[in-house]
C-alpha positions in Angstrom: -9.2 2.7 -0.7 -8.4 2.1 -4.2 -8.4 4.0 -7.5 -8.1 2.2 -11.0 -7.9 3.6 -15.0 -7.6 1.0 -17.6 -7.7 1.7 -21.1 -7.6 -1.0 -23.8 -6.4 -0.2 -27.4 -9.4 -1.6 -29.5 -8.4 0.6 -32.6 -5.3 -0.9 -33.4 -6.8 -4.4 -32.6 -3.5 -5.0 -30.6 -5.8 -5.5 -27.7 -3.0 -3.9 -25.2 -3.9 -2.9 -22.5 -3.1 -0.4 -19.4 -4.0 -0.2 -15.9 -2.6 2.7 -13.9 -3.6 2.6 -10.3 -3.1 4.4 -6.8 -4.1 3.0 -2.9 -4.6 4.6 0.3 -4.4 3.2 3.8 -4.7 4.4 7.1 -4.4 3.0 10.5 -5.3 4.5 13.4 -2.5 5.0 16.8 -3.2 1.9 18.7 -1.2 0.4 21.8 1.5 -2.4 21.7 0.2 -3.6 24.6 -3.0 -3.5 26.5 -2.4 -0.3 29.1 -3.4 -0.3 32.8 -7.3 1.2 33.1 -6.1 3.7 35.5 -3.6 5.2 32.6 -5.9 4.6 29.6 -7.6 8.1 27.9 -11.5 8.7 28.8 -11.3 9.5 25.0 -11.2 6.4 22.5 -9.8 8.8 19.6 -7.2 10.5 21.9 -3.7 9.3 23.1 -3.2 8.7 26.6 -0.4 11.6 28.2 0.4 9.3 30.9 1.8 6.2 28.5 4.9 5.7 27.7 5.0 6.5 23.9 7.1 3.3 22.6 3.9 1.2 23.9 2.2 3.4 21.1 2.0 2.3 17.5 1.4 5.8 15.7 -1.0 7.2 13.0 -0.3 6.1 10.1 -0.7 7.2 6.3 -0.1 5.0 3.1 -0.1 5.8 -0.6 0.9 3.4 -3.3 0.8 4.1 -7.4 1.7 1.5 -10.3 0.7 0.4 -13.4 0.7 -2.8 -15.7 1.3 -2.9 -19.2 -0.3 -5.9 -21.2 1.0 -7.3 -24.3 -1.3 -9.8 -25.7 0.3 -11.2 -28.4 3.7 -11.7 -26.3 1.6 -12.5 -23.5 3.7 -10.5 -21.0 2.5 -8.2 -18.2 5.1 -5.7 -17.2 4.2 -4.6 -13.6 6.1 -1.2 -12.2 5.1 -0.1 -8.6 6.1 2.6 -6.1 5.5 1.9 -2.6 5.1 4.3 0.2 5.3 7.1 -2.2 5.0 9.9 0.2 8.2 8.2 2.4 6.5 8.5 5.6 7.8 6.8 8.5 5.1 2.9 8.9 5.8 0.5 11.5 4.1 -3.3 11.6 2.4 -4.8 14.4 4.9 -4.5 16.7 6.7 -1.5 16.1 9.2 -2.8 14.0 10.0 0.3 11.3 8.5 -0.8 7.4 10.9 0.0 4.6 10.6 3.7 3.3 9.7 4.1 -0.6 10.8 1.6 -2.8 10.2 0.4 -6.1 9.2 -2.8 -7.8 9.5 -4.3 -11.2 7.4 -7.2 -12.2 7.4 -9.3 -15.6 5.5 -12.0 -15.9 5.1 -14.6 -19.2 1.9 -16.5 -19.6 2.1 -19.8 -21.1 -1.2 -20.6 -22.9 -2.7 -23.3 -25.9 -2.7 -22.1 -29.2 
């Protein structure tokens, strides 16, 4: 899910503007593999006791903030995100560990016709 404030300096006429922003993601445990019937939970929403848990790709909990900074008459966007804020431990599709928090700094010109 997302969450976005913007807020655009019309007073000043600048026409600057700010978007601060956050995002949340979830993904459920799920297997690496496909387990054997016999092994498998009767219970969708429950992990099996029986499987060995590096077939298991865990629970998982995301949350991202940042915020862009517009300057119209430079015409440059100054980007500055934090990712995995919380530091919690994310793996990709095949268990391979994500990095932990870590920051990003993005500036970008736009060339346009006068």
């Amino acid at each position: 899910s997302n969450v976005s404030l913007s807020y655009s300096d019309m007073l000043r006429k600048s026409r600057d503007k700010i978007n601060i922003y956050t995002t949340y993601g979830m993904t459920e445990h799920y297997y690496l593999e496909s387990p054997p019937t016999a092994m498998q939970s009767s219970n969708i929403f429950e992990k099996s006791k029986k499987i060995n848990s590096d077939l298991i790709i865990p629970t998982q909990h995301v949350i991202d903030v940042g915020s862009t900074y517009t300057f119209q008459k430079l015409h440059l966007d100054v980007n500055a995100e934090i990712n995995n804020l919380l530091d919690k431990k994310l793996y990709d599709r095949f268990r391979v560990q994500k990095p932990g928090r870590n920051f990003r700094i993005k500036v970008s010109y736009r060339f346009t016709k006068q």
